[in-house]
C-alpha positions as CSV (number, residue, x, y, z in Angstrom):
1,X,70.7,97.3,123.7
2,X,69.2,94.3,125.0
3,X,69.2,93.7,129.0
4,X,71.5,90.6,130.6
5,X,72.6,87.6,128.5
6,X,71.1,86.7,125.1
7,X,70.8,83.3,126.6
8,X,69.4,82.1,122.4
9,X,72.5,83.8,120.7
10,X,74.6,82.8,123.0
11,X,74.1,79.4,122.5
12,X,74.1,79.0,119.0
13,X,77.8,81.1,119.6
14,X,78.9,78.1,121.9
15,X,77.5,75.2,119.4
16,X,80.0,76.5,116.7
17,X,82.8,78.0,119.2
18,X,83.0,74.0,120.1
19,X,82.7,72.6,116.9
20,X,85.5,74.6,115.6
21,X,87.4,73.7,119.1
22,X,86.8,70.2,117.9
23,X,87.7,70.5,114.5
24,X,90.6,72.4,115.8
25,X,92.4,69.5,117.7
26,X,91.3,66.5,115.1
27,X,93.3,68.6,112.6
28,X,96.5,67.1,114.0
29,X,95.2,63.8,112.3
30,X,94.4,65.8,109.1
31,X,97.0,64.6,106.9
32,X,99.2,63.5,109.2
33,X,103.5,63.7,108.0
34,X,106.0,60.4,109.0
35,X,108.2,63.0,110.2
36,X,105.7,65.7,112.5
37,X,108.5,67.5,114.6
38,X,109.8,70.3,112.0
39,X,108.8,73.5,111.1
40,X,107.6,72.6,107.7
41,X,104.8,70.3,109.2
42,X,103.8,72.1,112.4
43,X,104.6,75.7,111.0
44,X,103.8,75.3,107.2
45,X,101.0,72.5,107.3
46,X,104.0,70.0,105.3
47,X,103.7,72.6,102.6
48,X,101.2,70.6,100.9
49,X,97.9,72.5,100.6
50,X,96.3,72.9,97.5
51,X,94.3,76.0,96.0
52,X,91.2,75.6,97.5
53,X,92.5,75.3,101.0
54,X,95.0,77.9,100.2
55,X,92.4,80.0,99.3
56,X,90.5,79.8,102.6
57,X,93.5,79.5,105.1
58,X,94.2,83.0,102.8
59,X,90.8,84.6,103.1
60,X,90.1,83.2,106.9
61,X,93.9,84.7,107.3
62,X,93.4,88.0,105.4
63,X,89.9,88.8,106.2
64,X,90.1,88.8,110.1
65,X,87.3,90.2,112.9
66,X,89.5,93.4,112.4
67,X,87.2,92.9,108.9
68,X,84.0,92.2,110.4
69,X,84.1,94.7,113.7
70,X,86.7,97.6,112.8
71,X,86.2,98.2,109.2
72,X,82.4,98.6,109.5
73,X,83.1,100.5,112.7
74,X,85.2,103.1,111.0
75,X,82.2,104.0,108.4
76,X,80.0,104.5,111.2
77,X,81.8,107.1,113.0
78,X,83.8,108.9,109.8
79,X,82.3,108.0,106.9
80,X,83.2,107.3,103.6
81,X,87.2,107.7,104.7
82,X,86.8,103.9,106.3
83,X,86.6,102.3,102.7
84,X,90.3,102.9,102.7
85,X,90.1,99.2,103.2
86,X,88.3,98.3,99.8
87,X,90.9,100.0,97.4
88,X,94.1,98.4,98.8
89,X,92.5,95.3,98.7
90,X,91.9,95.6,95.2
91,X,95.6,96.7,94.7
92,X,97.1,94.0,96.7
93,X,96.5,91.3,93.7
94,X,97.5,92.6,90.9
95,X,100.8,93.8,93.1
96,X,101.0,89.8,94.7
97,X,101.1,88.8,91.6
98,X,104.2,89.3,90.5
99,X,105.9,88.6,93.6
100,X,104.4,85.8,95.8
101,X,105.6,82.9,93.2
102,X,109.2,84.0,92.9
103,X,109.0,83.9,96.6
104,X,107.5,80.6,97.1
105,X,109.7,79.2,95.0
106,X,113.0,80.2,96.0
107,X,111.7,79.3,99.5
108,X,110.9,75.9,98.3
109,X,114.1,75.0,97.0
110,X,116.0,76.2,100.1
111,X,113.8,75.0,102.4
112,X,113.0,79.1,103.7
113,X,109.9,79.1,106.3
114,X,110.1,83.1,106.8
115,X,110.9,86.3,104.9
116,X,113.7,87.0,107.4
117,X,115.0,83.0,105.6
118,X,115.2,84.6,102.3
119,X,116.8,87.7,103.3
120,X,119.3,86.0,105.1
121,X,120.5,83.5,102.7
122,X,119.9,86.2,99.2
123,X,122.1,89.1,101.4
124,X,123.7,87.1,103.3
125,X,123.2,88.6,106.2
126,X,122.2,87.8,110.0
127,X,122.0,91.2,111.0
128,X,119.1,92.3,108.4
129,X,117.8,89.1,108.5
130,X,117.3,89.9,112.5
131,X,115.9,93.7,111.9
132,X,113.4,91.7,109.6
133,X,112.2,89.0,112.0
134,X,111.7,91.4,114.9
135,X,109.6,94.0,112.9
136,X,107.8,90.7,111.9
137,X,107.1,89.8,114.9
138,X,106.6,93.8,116.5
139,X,104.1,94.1,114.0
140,X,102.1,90.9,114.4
141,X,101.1,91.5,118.2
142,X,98.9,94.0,117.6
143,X,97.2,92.2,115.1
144,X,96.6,89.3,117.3
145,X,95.6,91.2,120.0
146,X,92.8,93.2,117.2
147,X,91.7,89.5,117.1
148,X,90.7,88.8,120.4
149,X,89.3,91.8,120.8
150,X,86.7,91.2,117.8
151,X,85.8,88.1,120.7
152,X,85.6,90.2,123.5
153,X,83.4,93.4,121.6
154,X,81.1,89.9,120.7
155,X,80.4,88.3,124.1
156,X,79.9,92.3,125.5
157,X,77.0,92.5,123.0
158,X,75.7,89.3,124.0
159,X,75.8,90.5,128.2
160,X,78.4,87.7,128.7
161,X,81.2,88.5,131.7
162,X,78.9,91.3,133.6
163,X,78.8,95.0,133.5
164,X,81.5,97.3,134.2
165,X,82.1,97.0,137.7
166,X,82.2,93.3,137.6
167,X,85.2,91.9,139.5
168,X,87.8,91.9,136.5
169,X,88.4,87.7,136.1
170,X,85.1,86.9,136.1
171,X,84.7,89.7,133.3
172,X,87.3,88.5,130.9
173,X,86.6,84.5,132.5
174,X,84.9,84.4,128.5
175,X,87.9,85.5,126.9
176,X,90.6,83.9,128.8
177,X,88.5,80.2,128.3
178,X,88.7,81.8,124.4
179,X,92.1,82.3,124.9
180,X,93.1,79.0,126.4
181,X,91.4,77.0,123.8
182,X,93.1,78.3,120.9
183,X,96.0,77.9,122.8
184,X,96.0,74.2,123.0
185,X,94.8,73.6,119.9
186,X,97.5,75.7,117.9
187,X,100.0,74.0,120.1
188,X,98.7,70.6,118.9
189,X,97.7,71.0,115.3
190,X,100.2,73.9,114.3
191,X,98.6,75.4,110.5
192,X,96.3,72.6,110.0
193,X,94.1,74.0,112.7
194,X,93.4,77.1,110.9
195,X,93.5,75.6,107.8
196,X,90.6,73.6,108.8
197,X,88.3,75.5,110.7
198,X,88.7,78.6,107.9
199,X,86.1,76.2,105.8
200,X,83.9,76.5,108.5
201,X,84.8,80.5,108.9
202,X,85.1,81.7,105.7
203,X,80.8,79.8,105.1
204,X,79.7,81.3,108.0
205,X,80.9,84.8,107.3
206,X,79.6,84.7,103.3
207,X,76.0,83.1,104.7
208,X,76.1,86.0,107.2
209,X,76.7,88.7,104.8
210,X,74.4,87.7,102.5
211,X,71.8,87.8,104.4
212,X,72.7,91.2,106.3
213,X,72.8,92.8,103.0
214,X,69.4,91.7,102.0
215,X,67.7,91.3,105.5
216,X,68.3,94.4,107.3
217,X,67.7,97.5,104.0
218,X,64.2,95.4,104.0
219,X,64.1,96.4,107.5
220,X,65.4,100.0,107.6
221,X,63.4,100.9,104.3
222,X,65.9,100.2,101.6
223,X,69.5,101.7,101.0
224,X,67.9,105.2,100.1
225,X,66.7,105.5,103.4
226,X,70.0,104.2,104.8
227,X,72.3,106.4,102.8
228,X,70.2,109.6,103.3
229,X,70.2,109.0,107.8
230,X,74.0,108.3,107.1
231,X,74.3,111.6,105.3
232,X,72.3,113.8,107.8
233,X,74.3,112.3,110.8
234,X,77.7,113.3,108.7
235,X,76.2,116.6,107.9
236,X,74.8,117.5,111.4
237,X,78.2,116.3,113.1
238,X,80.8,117.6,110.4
239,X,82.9,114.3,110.7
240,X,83.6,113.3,107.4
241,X,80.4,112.2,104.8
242,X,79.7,109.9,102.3
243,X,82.7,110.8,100.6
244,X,86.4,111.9,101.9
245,X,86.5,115.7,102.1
246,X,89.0,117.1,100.0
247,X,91.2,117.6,103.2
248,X,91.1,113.7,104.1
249,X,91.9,112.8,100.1
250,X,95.4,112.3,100.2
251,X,94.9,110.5,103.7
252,X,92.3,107.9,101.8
253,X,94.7,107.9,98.9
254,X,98.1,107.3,100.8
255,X,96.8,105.0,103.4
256,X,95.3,102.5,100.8
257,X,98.2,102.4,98.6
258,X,100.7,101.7,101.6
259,X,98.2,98.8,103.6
260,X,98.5,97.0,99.9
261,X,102.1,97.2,100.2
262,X,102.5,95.9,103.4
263,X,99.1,93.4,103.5
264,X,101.8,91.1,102.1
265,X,104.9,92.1,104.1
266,X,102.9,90.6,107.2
267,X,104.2,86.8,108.3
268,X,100.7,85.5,108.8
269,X,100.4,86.1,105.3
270,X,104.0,84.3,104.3
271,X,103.2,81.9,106.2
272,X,99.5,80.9,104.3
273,X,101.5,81.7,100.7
274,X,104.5,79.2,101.7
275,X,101.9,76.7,102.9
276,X,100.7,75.7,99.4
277,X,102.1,72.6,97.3
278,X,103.1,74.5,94.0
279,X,103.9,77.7,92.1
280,X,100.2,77.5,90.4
281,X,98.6,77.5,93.5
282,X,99.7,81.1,94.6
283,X,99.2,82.3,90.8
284,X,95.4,80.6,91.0
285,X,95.0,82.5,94.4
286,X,95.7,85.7,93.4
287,X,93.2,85.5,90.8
288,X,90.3,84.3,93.0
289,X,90.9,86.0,96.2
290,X,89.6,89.1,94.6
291,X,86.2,87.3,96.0
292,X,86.9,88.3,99.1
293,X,87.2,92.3,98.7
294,X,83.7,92.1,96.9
295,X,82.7,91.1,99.9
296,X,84.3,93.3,101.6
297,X,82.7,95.8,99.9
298,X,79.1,94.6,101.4
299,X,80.6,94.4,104.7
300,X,81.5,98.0,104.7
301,X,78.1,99.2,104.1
302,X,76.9,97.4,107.3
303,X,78.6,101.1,108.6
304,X,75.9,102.9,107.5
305,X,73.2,100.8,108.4
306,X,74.1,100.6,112.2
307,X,73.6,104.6,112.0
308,X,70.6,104.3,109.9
309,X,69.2,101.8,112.8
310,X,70.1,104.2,115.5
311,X,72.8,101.9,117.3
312,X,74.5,104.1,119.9
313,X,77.9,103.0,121.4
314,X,80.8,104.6,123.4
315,X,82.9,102.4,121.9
316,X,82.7,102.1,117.7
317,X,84.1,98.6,117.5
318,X,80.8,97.4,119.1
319,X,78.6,99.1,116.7
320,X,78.5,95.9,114.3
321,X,77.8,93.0,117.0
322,X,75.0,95.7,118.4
323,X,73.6,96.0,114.9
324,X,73.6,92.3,114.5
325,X,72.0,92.3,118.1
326,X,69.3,94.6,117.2
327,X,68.4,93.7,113.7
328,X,68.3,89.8,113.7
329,X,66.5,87.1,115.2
330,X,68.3,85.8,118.5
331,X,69.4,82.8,117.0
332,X,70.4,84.5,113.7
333,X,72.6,86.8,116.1
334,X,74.4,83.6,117.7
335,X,75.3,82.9,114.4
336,X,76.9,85.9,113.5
337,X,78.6,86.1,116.4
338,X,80.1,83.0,115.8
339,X,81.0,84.3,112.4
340,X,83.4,87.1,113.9
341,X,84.4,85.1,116.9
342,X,85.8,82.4,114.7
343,X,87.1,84.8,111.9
344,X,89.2,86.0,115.1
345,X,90.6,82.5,116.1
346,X,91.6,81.6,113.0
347,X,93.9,84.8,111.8
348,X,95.2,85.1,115.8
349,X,96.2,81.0,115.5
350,X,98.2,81.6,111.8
351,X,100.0,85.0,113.5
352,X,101.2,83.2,117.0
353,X,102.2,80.3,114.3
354,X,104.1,82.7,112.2
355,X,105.6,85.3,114.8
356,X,106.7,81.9,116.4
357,X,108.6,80.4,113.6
358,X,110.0,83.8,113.2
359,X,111.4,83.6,116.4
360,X,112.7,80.1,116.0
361,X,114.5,80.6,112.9
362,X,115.9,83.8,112.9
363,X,116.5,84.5,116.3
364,X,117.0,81.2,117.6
365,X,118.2,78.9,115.5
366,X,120.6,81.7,114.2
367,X,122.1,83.7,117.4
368,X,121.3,81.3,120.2
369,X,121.4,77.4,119.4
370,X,122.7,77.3,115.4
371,X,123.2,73.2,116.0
372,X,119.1,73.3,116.6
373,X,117.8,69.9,115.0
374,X,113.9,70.1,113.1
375,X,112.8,68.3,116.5
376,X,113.5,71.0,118.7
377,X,113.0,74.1,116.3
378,X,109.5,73.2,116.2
379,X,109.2,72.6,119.8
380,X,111.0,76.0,120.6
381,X,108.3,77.6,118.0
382,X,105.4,75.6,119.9
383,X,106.1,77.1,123.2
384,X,106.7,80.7,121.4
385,X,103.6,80.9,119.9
386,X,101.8,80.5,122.9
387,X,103.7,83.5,124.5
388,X,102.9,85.1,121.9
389,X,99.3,84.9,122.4
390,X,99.7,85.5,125.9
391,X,101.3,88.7,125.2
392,X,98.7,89.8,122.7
393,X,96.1,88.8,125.6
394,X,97.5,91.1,128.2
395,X,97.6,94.0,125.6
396,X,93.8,93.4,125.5
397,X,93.3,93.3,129.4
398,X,95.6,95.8,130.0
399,X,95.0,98.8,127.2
400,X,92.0,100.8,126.2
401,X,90.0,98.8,123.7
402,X,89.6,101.6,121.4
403,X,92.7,102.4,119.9
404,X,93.4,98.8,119.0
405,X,92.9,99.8,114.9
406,X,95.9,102.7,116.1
407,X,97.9,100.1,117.5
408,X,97.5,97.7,114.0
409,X,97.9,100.6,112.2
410,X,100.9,101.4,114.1
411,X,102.4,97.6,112.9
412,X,101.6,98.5,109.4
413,X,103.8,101.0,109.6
414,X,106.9,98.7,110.5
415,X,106.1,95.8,108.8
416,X,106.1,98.0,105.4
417,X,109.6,99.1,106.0
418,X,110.4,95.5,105.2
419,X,109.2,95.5,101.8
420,X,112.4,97.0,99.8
421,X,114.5,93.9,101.3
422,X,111.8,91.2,100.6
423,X,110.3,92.3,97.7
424,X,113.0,94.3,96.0
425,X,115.9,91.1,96.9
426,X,113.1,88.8,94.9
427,X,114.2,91.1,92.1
428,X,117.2,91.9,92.2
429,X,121.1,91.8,94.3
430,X,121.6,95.4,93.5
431,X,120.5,96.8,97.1
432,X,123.6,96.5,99.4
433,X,122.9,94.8,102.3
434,X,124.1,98.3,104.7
435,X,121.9,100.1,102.9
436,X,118.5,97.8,103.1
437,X,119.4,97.9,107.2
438,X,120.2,101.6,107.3
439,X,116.7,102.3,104.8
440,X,115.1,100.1,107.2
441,X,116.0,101.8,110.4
442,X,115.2,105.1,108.9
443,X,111.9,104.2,108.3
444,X,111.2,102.3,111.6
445,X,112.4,105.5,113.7
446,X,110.9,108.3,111.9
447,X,107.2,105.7,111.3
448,X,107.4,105.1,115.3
449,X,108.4,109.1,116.2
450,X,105.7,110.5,113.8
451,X,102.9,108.3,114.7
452,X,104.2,109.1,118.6
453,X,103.2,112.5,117.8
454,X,99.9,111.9,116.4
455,X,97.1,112.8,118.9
456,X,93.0,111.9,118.9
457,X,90.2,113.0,121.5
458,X,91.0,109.7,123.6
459,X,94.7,109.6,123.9
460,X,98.1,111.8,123.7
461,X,100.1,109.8,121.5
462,X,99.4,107.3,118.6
463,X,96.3,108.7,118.2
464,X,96.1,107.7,114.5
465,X,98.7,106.8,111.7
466,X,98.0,110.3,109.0
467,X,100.4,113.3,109.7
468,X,101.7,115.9,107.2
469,X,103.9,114.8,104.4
470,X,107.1,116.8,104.5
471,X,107.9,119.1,101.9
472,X,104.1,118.5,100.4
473,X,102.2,119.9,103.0
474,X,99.3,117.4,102.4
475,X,98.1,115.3,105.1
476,X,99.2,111.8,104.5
477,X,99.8,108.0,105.7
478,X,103.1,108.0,107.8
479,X,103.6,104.4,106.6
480,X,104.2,105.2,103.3
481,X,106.4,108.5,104.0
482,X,108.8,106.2,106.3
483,X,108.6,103.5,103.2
484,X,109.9,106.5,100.9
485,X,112.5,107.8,103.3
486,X,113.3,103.8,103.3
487,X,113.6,103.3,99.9
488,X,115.7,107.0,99.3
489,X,118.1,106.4,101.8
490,X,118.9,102.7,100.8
491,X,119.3,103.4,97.4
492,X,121.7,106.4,97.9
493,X,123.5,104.7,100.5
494,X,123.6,101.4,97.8
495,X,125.4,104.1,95.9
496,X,128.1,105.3,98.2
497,X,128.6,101.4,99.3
498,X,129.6,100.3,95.9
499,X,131.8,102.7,95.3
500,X,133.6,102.0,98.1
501,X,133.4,98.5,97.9
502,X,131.9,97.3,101.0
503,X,131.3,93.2,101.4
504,X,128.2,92.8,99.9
505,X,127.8,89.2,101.6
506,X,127.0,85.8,99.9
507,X,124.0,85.3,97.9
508,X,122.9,81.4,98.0
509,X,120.4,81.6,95.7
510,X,120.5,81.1,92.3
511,X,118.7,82.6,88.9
512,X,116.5,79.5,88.3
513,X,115.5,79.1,91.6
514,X,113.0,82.0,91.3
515,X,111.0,80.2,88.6
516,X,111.2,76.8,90.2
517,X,108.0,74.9,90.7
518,X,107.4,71.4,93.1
519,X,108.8,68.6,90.6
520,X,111.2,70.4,88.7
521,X,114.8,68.6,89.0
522,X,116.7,69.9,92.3
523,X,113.6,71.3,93.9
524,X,112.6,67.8,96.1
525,X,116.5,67.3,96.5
526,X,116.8,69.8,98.7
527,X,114.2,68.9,101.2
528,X,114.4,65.2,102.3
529,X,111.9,64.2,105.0
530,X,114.8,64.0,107.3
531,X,115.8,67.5,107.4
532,X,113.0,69.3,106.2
533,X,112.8,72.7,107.9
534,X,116.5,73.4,108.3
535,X,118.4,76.0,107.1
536,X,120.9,76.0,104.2
């Protein structure tokens, strides 16, 4: 590690941390509405982005600094188990597929800007419709906070904010001017912040990878060399390999299949999909953003060649920004610093954005103020979406860096247990309405108990998200044993409701609306400028 500031790198980080500040606030020109103050302009970008700016708002959303920093990270201290991340990636497409147009259609029609809008109006229900929003939201901070730690694991590497026992504003002085500046600019440009600066994002972080996966095997002798130092640290140490152990098998298995079933689940991701102009663009998407995972696939690797350079760190998610440190050129490093410090602003902006209009719409606009025009709506989400951050930042200042994948981990598990209600009501009316909200507080509870249980060398509880599998015996992903216990109990209480004839609440949508796309008759009737973003 290199001694004080890397005054070069950190320059080159500054250039682009201010052009994309820039870029960031001129985006509220970008093209501009007649009518700014609803939700569908601030919080959906006036639903009018087309696939190529789809595509990156989706990557720059997807493909975080949880990407470039923890993925990596996990390779280099377990091994082969971290790919979990490639597989489910590769799932979620083929999986998105079939859903994501039925749901930006029948969105479209009504005028929807959440899941929690849809469930509401096909179930007819305010109560599930609430248990939706606030796992939404529950599962977003996390995420956000993942984000600005990516930034802070960055300006460490580069010897910015002092050493340990610096007085503890100047420290995170970096991060809270980080902080503050993606802030004001969310505030002000709403999704066509992100939308823009993910050009700029999504460039730096292919250039980067391109080059690391050529640059540094030159420098560390080629990928025999790299695989074979990777192997004898895995061997010597006995954690894990460069393949799962038989033991960890089901835990690879089950923890891929349930992050593709709940990648989608998460708003930030809604809110990207419901951002485009037509049906076609979500269907093009999901056959192009496959790109992305083979890059993920290269960025994985960059695991193994931090331990085939001899990076040492106490804490893994620095191992990448040391590797970057070590291996490039000064200005080289400033560059891919700037590639994870922006792939963090750009996913944190779209999450505050979505947890906000989560809040606005389905806790707000439903339970407190239900007379709520578009004006103040997006106002209301405005000023909750910089709470939002503000919470996510004090998670960061206030919690042990380290268990910050736990803590995502921990939101996949919730936000899954929305997925019979969201993806199963674009589908079908079968589920009763009881039973989705009794599945999904089965799951919640017995997710948030069993990952309580789950120790790790540095802490006592929510050490990790893989516990046993009842009646299998096999260690597995707790996420996807809460989504079955979901899924059982909803359909058998479905059952039992129907039989006895419970209300099964209103269902406003309609057959066609599923298929719907932007200029077929009735779909631009129901959203005049005037009251576009209000609830039907």
């Amino acid at each position: 590690m290199k001694d004080g500031v890397n005054g070069v790198a950190l320059g080159v980080f500054v250039f682009f941390f201010l052009a994309v500040t820039v870029l960031g606030f001129l985006a509220a020109r970008w093209r501009r509405a007649e009518n700014e103050h609803s939700l569908d302009e601030w919080g959906l970008g006036g639903r009018s982005f087309g696939t190529w700016i789809t595509w990156f708002l989706l990557g720059g959303d997807l493909y975080t600094a949880y990407t470039f920093v923890a993925v990596p990270a996990a390779i280099y201290a377990a091994g082969a188990s971290g790919f979990f991340a490639v597989p489910y990636t590769i799932l979620v497409y083929p999986l998105i597929f079939t859903f994501l147009p039925r749901l930006w259609s029948v969105s479209h029609r009504h005028g929807y800007v959440t899941t929690s809008d849809f469930v509401r109006g096909r179930f007819g229900s305010k109560g599930l419709s609430l248990a939706v929003a606030v796992t939404g939201i529950l599962a977003t901070m996390p995420y956000i906070a993942l984000q600005l730690v990516g930034i802070q694991a960055v300006l460490d590497v580069m010897g910015v904010g002092g050493g340990e026992n610096t007085n503890w504003f100047v420290k995170d002085l970096p991060l809270l001017i980080a902080f503050g500046v993606l802030a004001a600019y969310t505030y002000s440009s709403g999704l066509r912040a992100p939308a823009l600066i993910a050009f700029v994002k999504d460039t730096l972080i292919y250039i980067v990878i391109a080059v690391a996966i050529i640059y540094i095997p030159v420098k560390l002798g080629g990928f025999d060399d790299i695989f074979a130092k990777a192997g004898e640290k895995f061997t010597a140490t006995g954690a894990g390999g460069l393949v799962p152990a038989p033991a960890g098998q089901w835990t690879y298995a089950t923890l891929a299949l349930g992050s593709a079933l709940a990648l989608f689940m998460y708003p930030h991701s809604i809110t990207a999909t419901l951002s485009s102009k037509s049906r076609e663009v979500i269907r093009r998407n999901t056959t192009i953003l496959p790109l992305y995972s083979l890059m993920l696939g290269l960025l994985a690797l960059l695991g193994f060649m931090a331990i085939a350079a001899g990076v040492k760190v106490t804490n893994g998610q620095l191992a990448i920004p040391q590797l970057f440190e070590d291996m490039f050129p000064d200005w080289f490093a400033g560059v891919a610093f700037a590639a994870i410090g922006i792939g963090a602003l750009v996913p944190a902006a779209i999450m505050s954005i979505a947890a906000a209009n989560l809040f606005t719409r389905n806790i707000y606009k439903d339970f407190i103020r239900p007379n709520a025009t578009p004006k103040q709506e997006a106002q209301v989400s405005k000023i909750v979406s910089l709470l939002v951050k503000v919470g996510a930042l004090a998670f960061v200042l206030t919690m042990d860096k380290t268990v910050a994948i736990n803590f995502q981990l921990l939101g996949g598990i919730w936000i899954l247990q929305t997925f019979p209600a969201l993806v199963g009501g674009l589908f079908t009316r079968w589920f009763h309405r009881w039973a989705l909200l009794a599945g999904w507080a089965v799951g919640m509870v017995y997710g948030t108990l069993a990952a309580y249980g789950v120790a790790s060398p540095t802490q006592r509880h929510f050490g990790g998200s893989a516990k046993e599998i009842p009646g299998i015996g096999e260690i597995g992903y707790i996420g996807l044993t809460a989504f079955v216990l979901n899924v059982v109990v909803t359909v058998v209480l479905t059952f039992v409701l129907k039989a006895l004839k419970a209300p099964e609440g209103i269902d406003e949508t309609h057959p066609g609306d599923y298929t719907a796309d932007a200029g077929d008759p009735g779909v631009e009737v129901e959203l005049p400028p005037a009251t576009a973003g209000t609830s039907h």
